[in-house]
DOKOLVEX-933145 format. One record per atom (N, C-alpha, C): residue number from 1; y, z, x negated; residue in one letter; atom name. Coordinates in nm, 3 decimals. Each point is the difference from the previous one (the first is absolute). Layout:
N
NUM;Y;Z;X;A;CA .
...
***
This chain:
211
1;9.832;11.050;-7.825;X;N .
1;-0.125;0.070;-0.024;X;CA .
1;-0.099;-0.092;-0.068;X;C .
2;-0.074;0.030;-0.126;X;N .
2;-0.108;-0.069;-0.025;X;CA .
2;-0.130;0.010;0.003;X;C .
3;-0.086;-0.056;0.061;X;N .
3;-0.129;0.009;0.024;X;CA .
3;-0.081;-0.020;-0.135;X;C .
4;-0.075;0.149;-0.025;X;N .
4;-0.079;-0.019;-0.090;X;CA .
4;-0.197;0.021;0.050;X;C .
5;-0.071;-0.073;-0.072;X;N .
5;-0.140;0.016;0.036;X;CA .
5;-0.012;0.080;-0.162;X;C .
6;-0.107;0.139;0.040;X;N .
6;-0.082;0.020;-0.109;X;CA .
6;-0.114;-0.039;-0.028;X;C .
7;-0.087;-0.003;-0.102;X;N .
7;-0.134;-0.014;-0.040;X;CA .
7;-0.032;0.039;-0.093;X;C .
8;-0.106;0.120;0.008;X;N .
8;-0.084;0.060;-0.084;X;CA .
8;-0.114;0.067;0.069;X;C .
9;-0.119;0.000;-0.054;X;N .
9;-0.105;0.056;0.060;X;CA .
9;0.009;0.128;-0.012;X;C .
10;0.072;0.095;-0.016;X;N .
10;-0.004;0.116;0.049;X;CA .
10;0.090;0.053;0.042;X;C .
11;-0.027;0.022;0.099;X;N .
11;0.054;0.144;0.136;X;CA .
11;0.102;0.060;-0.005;X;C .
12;-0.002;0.102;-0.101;X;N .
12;0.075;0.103;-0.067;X;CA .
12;0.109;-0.090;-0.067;X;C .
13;-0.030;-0.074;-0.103;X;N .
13;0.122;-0.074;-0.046;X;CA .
13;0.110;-0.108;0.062;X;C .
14;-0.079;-0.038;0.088;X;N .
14;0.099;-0.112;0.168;X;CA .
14;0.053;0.124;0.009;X;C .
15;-0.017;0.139;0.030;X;N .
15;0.033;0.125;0.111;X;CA .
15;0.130;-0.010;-0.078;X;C .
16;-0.027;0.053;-0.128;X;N .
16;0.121;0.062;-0.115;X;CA .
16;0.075;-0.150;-0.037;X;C .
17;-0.006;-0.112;-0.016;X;N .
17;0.151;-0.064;0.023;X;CA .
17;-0.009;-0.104;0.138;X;C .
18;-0.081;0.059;0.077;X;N .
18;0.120;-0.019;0.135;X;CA .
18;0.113;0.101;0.015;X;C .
19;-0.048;0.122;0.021;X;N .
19;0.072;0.094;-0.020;X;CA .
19;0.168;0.040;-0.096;X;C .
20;-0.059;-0.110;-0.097;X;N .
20;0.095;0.009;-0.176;X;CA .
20;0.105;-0.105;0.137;X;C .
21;-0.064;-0.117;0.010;X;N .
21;0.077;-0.077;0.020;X;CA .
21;0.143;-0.026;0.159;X;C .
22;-0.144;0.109;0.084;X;N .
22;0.081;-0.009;0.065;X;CA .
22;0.117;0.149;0.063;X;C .
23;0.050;0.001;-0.103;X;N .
23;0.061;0.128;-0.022;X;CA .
23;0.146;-0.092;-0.008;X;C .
24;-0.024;-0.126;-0.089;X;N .
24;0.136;-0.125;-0.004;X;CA .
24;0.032;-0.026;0.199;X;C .
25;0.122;0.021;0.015;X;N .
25;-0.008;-0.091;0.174;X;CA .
25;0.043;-0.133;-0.008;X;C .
26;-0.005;-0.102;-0.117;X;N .
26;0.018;-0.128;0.025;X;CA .
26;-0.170;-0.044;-0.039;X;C .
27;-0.147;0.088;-0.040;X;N .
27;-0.089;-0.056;-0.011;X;CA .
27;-0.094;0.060;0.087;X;C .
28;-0.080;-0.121;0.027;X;N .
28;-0.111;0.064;0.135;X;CA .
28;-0.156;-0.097;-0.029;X;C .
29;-0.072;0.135;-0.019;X;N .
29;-0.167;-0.085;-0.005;X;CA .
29;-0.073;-0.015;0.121;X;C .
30;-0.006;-0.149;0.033;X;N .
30;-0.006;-0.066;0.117;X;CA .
30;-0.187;0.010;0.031;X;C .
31;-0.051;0.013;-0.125;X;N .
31;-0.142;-0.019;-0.030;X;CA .
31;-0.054;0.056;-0.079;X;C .
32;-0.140;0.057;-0.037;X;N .
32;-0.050;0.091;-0.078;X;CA .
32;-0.142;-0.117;-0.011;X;C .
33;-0.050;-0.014;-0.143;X;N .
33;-0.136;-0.094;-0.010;X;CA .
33;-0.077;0.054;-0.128;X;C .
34;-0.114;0.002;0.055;X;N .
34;-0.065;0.053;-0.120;X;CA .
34;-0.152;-0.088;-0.058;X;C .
35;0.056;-0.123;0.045;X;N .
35;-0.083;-0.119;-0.064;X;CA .
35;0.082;-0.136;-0.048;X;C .
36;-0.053;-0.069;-0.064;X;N .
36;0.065;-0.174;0.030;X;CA .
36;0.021;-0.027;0.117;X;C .
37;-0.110;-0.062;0.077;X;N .
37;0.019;-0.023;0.110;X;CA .
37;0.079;0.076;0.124;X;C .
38;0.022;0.147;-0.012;X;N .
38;0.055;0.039;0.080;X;CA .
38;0.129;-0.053;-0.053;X;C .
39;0.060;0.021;-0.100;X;N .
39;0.175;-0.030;-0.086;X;CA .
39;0.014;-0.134;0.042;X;C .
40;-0.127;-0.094;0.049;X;N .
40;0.027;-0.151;0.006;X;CA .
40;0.034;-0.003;0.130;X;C .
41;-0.051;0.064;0.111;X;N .
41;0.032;-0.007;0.144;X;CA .
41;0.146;0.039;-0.044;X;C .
42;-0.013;0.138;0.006;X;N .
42;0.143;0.076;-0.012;X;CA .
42;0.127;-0.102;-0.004;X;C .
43;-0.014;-0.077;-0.113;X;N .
43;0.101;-0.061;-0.037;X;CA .
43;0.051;-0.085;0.079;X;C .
44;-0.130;-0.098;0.024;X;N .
44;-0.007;-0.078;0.099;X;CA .
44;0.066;0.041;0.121;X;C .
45;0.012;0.114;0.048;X;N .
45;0.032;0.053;0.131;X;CA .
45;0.147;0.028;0.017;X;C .
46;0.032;0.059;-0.132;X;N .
46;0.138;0.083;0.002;X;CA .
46;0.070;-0.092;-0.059;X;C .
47;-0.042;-0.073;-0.099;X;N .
47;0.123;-0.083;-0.102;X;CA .
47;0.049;0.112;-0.029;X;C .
48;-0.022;0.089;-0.116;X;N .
48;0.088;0.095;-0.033;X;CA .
48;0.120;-0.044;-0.073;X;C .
49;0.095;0.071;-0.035;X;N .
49;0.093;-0.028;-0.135;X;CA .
49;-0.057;0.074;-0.142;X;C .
50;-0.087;0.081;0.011;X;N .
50;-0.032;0.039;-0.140;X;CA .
50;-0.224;0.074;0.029;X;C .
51;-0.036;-0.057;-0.082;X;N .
51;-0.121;0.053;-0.041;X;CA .
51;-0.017;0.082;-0.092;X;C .
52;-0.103;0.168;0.030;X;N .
52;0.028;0.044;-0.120;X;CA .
52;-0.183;-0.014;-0.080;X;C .
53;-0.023;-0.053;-0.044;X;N .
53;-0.135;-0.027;-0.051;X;CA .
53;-0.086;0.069;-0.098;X;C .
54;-0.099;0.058;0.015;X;N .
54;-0.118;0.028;-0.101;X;CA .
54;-0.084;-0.082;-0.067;X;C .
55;-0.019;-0.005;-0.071;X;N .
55;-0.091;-0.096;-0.056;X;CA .
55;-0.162;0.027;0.007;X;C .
56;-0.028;0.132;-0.002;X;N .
56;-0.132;0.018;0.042;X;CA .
56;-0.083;0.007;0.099;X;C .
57;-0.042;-0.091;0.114;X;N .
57;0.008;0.002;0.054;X;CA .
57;-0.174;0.008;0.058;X;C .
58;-0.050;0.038;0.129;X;N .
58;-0.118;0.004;0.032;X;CA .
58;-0.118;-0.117;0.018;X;C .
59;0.102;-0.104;0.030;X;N .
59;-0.041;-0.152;-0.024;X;CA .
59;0.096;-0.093;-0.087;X;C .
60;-0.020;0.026;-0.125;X;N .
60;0.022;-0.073;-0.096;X;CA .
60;0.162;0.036;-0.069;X;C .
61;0.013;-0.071;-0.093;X;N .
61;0.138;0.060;-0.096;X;CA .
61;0.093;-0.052;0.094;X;C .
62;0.148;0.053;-0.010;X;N .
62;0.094;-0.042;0.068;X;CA .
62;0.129;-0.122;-0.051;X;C .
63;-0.072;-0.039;-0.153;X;N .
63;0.075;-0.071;-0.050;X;CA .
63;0.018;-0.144;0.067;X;C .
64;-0.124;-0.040;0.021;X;N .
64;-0.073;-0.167;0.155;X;CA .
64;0.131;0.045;0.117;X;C .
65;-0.025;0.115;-0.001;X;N .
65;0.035;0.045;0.146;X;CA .
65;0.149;-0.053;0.008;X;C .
66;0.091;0.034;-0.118;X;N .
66;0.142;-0.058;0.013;X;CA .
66;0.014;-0.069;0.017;X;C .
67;-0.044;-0.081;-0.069;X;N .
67;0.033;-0.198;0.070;X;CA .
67;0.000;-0.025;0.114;X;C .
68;-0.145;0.061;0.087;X;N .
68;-0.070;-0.004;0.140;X;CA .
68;0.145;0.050;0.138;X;C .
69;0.000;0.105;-0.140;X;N .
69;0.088;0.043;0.143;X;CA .
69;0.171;-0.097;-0.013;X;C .
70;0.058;-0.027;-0.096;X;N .
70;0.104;-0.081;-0.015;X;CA .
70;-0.012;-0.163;0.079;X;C .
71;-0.132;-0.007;0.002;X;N .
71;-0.038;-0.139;0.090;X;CA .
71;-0.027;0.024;0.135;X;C .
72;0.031;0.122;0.010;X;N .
72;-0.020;0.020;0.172;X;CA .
72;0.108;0.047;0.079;X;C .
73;0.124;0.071;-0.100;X;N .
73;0.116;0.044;0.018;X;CA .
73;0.066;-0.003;-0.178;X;C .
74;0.099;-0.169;-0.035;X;N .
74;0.023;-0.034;-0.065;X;CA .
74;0.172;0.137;-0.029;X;C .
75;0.039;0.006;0.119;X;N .
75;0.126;0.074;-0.016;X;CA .
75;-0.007;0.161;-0.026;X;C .
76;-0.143;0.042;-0.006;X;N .
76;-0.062;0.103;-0.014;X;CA .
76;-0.003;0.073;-0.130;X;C .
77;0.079;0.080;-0.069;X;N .
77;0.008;0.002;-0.153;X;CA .
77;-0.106;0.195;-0.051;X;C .
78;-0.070;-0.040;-0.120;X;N .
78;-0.093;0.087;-0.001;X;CA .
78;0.017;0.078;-0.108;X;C .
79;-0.039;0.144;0.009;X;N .
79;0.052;0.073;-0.132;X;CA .
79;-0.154;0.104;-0.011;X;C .
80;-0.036;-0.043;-0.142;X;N .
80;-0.144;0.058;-0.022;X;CA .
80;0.019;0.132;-0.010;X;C .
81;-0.077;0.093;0.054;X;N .
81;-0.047;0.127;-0.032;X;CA .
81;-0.112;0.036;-0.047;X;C .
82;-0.050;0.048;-0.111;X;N .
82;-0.079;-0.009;-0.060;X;CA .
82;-0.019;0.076;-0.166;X;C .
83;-0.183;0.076;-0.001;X;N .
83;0.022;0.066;-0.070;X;CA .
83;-0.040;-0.076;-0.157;X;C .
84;-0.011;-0.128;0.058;X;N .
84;0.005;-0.051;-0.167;X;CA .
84;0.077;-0.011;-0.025;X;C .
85;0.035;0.004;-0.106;X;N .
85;0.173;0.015;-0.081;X;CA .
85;-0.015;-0.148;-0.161;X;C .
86;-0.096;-0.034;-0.021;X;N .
86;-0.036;-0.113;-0.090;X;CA .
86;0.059;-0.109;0.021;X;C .
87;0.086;-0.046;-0.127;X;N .
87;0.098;-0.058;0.040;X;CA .
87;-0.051;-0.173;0.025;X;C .
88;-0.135;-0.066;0.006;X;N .
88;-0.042;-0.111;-0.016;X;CA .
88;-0.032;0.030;0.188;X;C .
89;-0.007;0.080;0.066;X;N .
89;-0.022;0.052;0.111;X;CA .
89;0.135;-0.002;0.074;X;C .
90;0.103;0.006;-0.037;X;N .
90;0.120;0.025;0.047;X;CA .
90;0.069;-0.136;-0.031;X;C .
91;-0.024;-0.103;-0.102;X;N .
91;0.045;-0.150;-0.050;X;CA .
91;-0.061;-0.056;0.159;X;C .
92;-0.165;-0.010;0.009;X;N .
92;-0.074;-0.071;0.101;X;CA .
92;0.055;0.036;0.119;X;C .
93;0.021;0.141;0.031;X;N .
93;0.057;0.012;0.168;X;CA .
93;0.142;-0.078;-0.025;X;C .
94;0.079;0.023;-0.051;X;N .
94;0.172;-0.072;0.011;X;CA .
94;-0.058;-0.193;-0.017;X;C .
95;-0.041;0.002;-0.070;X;N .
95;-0.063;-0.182;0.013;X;CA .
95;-0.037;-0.057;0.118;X;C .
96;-0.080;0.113;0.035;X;N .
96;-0.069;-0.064;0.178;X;CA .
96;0.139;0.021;0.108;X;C .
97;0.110;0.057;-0.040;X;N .
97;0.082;0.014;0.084;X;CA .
97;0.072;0.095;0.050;X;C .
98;-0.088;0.139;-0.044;X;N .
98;0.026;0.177;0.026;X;CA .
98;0.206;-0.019;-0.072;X;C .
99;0.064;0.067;0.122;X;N .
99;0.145;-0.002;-0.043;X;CA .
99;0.028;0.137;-0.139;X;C .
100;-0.087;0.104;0.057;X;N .
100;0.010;0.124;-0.094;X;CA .
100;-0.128;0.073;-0.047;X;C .
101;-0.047;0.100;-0.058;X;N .
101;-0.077;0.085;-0.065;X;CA .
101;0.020;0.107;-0.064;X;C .
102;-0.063;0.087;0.080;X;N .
102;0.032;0.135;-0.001;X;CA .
102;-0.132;0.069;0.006;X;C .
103;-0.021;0.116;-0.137;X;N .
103;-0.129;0.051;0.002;X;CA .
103;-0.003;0.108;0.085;X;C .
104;-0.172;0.063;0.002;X;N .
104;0.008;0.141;0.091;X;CA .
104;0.075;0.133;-0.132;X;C .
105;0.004;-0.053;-0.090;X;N .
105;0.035;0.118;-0.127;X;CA .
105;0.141;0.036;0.041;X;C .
106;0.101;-0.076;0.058;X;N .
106;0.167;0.075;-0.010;X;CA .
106;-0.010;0.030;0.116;X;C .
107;0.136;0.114;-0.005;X;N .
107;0.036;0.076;0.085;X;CA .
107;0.026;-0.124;0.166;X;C .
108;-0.071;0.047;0.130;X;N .
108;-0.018;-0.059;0.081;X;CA .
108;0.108;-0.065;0.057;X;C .
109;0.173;0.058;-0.016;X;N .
109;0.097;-0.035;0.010;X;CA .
109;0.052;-0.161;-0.040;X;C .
110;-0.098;-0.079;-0.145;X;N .
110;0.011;-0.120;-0.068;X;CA .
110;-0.077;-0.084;0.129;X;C .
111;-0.048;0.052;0.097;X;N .
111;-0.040;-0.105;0.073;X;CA .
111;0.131;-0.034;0.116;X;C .
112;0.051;0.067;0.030;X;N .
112;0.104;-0.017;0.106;X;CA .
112;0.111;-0.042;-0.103;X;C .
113;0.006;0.006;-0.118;X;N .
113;0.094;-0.100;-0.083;X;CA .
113;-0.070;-0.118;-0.012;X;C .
114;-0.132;-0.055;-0.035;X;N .
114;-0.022;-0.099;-0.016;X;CA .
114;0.049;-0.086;0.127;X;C .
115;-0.036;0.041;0.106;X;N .
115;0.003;-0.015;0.138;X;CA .
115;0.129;-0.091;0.034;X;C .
116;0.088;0.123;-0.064;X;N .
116;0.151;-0.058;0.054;X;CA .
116;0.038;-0.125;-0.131;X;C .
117;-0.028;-0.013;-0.079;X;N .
117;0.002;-0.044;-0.081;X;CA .
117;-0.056;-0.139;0.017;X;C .
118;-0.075;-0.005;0.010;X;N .
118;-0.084;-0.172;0.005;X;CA .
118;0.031;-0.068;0.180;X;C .
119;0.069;0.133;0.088;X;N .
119;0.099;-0.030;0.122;X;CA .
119;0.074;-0.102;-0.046;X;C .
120;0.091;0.028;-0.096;X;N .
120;0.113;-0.040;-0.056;X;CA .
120;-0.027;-0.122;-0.081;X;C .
121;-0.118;-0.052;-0.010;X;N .
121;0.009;-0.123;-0.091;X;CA .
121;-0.100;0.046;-0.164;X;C .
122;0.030;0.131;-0.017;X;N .
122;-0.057;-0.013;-0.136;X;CA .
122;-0.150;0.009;-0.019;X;C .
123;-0.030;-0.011;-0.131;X;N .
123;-0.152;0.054;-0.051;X;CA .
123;-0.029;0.111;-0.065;X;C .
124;-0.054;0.118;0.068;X;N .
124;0.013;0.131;0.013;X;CA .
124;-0.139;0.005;-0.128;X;C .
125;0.033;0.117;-0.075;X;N .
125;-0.123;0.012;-0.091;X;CA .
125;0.016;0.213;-0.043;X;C .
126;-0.094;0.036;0.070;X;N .
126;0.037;0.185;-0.015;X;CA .
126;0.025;0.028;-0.166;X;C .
127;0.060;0.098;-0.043;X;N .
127;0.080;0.056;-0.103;X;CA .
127;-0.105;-0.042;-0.083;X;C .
128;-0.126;0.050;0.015;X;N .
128;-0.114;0.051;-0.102;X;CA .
128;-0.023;-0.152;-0.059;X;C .
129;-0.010;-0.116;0.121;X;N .
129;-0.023;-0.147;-0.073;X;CA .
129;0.141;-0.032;-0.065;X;C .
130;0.076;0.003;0.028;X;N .
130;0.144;-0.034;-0.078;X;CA .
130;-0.002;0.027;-0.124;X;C .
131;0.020;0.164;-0.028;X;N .
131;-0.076;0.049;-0.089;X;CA .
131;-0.122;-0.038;-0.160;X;C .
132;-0.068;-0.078;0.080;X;N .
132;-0.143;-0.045;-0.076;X;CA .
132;0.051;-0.136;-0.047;X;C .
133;0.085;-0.063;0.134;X;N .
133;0.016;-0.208;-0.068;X;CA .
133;0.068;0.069;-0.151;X;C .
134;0.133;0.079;0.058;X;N .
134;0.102;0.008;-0.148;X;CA .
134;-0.058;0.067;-0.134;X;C .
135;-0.154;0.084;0.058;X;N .
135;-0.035;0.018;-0.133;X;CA .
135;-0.102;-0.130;-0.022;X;C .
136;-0.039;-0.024;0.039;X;N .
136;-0.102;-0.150;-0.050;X;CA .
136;0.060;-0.132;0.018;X;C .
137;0.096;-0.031;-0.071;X;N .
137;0.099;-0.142;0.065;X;CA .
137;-0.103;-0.123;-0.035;X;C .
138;-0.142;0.004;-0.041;X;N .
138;-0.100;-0.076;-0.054;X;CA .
138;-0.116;-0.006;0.101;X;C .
139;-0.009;0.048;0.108;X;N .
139;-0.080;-0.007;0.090;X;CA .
139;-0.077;-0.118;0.063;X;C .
140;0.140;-0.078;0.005;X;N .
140;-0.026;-0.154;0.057;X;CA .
140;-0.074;-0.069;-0.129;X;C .
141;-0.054;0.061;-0.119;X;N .
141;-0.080;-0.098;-0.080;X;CA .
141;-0.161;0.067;0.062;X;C .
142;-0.034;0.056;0.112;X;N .
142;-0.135;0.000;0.024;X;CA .
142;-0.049;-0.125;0.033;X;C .
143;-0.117;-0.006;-0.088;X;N .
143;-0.107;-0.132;0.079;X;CA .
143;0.006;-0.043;0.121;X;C .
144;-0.003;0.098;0.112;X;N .
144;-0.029;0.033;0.101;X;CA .
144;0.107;-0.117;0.054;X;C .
145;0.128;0.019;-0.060;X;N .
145;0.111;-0.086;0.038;X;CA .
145;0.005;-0.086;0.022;X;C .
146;-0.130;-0.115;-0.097;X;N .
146;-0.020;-0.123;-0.023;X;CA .
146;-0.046;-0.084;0.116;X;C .
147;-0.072;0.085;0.065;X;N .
147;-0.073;-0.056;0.089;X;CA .
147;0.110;-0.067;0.135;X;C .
148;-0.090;-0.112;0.052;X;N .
148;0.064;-0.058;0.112;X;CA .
148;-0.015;0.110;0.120;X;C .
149;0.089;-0.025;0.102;X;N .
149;-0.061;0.090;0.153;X;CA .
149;-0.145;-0.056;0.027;X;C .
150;-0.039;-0.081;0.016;X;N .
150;-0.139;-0.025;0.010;X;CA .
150;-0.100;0.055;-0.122;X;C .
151;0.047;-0.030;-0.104;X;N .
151;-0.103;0.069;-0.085;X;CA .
151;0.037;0.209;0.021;X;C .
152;0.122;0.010;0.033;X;N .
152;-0.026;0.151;0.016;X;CA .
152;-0.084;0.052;0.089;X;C .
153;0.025;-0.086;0.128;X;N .
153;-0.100;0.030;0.154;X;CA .
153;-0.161;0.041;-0.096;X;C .
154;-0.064;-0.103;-0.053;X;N .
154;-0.167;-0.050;-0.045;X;CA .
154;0.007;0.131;-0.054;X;C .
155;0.087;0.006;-0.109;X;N .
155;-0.004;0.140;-0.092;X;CA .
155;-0.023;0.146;0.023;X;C .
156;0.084;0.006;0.153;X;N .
156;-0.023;0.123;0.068;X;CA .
156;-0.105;0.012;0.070;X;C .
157;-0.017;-0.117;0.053;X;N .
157;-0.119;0.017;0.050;X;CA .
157;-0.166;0.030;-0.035;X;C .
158;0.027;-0.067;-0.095;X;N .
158;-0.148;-0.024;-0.164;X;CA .
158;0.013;0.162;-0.054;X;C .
159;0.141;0.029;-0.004;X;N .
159;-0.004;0.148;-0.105;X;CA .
159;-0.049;0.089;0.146;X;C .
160;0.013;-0.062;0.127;X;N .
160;-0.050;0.172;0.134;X;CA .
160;-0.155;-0.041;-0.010;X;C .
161;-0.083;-0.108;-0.065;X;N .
161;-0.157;0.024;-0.018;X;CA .
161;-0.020;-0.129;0.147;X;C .
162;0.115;-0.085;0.057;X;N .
162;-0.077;-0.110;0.055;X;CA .
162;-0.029;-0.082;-0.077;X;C .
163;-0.125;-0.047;0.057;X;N .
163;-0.074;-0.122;-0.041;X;CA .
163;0.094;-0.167;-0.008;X;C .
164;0.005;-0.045;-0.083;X;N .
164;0.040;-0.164;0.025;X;CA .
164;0.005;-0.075;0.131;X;C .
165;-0.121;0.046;0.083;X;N .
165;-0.020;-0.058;0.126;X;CA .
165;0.082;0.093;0.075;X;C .
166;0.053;0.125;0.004;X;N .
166;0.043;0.049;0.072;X;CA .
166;0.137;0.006;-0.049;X;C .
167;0.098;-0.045;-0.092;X;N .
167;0.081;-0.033;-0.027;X;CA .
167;0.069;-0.095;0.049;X;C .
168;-0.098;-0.129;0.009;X;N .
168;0.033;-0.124;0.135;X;CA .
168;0.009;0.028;0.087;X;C .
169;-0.080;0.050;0.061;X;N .
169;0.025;0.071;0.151;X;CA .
169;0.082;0.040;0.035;X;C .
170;0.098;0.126;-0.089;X;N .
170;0.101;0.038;0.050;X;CA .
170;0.084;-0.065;-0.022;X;C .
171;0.044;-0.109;-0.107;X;N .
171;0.089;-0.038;-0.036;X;CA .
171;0.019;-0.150;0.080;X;C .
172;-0.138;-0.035;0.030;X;N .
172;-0.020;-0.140;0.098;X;CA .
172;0.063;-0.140;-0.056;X;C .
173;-0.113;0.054;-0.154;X;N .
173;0.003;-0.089;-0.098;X;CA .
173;-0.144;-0.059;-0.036;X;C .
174;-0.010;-0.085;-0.066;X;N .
174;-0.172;-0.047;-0.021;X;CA .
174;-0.083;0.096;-0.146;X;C .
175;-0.085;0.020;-0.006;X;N .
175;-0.050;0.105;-0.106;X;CA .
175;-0.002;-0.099;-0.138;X;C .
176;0.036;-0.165;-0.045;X;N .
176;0.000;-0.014;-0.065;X;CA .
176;0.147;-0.005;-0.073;X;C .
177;0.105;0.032;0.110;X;N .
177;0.151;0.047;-0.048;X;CA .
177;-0.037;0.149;-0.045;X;C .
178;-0.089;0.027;0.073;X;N .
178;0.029;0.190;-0.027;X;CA .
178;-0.011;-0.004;-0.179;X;C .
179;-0.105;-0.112;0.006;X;N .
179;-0.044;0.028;-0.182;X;CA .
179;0.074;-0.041;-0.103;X;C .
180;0.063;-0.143;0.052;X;N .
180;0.099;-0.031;-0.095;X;CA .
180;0.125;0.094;-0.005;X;C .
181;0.060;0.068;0.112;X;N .
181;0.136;0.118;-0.041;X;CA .
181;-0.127;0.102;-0.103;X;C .
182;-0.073;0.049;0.003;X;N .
182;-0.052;0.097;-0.026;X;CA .
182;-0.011;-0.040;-0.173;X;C .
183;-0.068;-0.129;-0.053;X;N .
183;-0.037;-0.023;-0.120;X;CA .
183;0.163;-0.048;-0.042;X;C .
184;0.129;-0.014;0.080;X;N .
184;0.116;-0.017;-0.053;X;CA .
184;0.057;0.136;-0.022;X;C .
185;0.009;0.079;0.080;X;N .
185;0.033;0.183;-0.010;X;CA .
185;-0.079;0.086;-0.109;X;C .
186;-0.073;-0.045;0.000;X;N .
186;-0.140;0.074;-0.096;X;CA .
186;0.066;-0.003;-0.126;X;C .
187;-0.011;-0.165;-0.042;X;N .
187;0.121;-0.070;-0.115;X;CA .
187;0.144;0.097;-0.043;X;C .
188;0.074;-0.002;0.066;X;N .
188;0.156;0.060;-0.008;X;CA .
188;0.018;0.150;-0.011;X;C .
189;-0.139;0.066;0.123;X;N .
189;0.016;0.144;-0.070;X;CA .
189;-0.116;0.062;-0.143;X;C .
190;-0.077;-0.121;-0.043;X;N .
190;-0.129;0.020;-0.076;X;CA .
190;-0.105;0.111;0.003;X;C .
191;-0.028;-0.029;0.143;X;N .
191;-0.103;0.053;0.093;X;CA .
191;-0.152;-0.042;-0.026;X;C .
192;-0.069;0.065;-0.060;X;N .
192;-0.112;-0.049;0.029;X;CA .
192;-0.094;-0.006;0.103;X;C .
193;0.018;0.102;0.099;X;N .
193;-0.087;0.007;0.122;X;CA .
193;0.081;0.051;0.092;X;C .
194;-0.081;0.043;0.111;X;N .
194;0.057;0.069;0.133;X;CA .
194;0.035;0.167;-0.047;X;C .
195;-0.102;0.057;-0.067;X;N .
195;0.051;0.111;-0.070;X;CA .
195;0.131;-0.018;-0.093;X;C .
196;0.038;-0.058;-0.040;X;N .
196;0.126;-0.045;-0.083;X;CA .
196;0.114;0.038;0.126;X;C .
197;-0.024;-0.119;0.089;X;N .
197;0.123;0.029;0.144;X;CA .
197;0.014;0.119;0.025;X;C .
198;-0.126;0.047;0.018;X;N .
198;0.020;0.162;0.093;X;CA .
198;0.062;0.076;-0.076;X;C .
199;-0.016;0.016;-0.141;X;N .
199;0.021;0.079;-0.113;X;CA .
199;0.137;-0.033;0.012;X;C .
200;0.101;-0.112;-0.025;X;N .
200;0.105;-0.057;0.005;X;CA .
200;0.089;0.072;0.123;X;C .
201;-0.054;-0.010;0.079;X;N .
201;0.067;0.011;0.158;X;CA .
201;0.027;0.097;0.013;X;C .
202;-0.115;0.119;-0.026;X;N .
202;-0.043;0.156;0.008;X;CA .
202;0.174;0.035;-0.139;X;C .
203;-0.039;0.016;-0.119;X;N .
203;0.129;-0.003;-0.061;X;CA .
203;0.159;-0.002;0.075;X;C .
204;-0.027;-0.143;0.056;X;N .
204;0.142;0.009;0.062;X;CA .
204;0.032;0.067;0.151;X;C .
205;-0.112;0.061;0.020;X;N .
205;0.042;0.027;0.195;X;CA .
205;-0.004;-0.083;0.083;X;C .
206;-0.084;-0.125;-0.052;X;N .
206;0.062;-0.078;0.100;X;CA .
206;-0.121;-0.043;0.130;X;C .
207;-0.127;0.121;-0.037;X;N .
207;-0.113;-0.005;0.091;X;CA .
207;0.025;0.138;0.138;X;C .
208;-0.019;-0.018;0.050;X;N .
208;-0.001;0.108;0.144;X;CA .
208;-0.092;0.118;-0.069;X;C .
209;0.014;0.126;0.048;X;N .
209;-0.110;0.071;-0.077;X;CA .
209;-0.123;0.017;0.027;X;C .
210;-0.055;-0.117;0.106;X;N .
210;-0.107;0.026;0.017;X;CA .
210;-0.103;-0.082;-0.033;X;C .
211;0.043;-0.102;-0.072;X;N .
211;-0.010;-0.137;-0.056;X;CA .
211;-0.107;0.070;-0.102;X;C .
***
């Protein structure tokens, strides 16, 4: 039997693939979370074998969140659910560690394949993204690419409208690093301001929608 935790902030959609999922009798949702912090206990509690993740989340994007939760249950493997479908959005979750990705657009059935699928070792990606790499085999030349994991963190953060000082904070870095990734990122994607990021980010999906 494998223990799965969900997370998404709404109700109705935990309802409809618990339900999807547990219709399988080798899968069972051990946990239902509809914040970070709740998915962070959760995990913490159950050690699941599979996470199924949203990215939008009520306290903050869920992309941070993968790592978070892989450092709290390393044997814990995570498969995004999520209605961004942008593929610079779908590069960043598999980087931080996400095993699969699967949008809300296909038929609900691609989640209990991803499921069994990234069970098994692989890296699960739903039809519709498969689809998109083989028509764009040029994807990986986005700017966006260039960037270090640290300069992506500043980036996302600068493009959701925090301040420099509040960039350190979360990142529990000093505000005169915040500036140097920032005037190095700025450089590589030829950004001129914070409107540049957001504009950038917004394009690719890669902001929460409430950002």
């Amino acid at each position: 039997m494998y223990s799965i935790v969900l997370v998404d902030d709404h109700a109705i959609v935990r309802e409809g693939f618990k339900r999807l999922i547990e219709m399988e009798p080798d899968l069972d949702v051990v946990a239902e979370c509809r914040s970070a912090d709740d998915a962070v206990e959760a995990v913490g509690h159950w050690r699941p074998d599979l996470v199924a993740l949203d990215l939008s989340l009520p306290d903050g994007s869920g992309l941070p969140l993968i790592e978070h939760l892989l450092s709290v249950a390393a044997e814990t493997r995570i498969v995004v659910l999520s209605m961004h479908d942008g593929e610079p959005y779908v590069s960043e979750a598999l980087r931080r560690g996400a095993s699969g990705y699967v949008t809300k657009g296909v038929a609900p059935e691609e989640l209990v394949a991803g499921l069994r699928a990234v069970m098994q070792g692989e890296c699960f990606l739903s039809s519709d993204l498969r689809q998109r790499r083989a028509d764009r085999p040029n994807a990986a030349l986005d700017p966006i690419n260039r960037l270090t994991a640290r300069e992506r963190e500043v980036f996302l953060l600068l493009a959701g409208g925090r301040a420099p000082k509040q960039v350190a904070g979360e990142l529990g870095i000093g505000q005169k690093t915040v500036y140097i990734h920032r005037a190095s990122l700025m450089g590589k994607l030829g950004a001129g301001s914070e409107l540049d990021l957001y504009r950038m980010a917004t394009e690719r999906g890669l902001l929460p929608p409430n950002s």
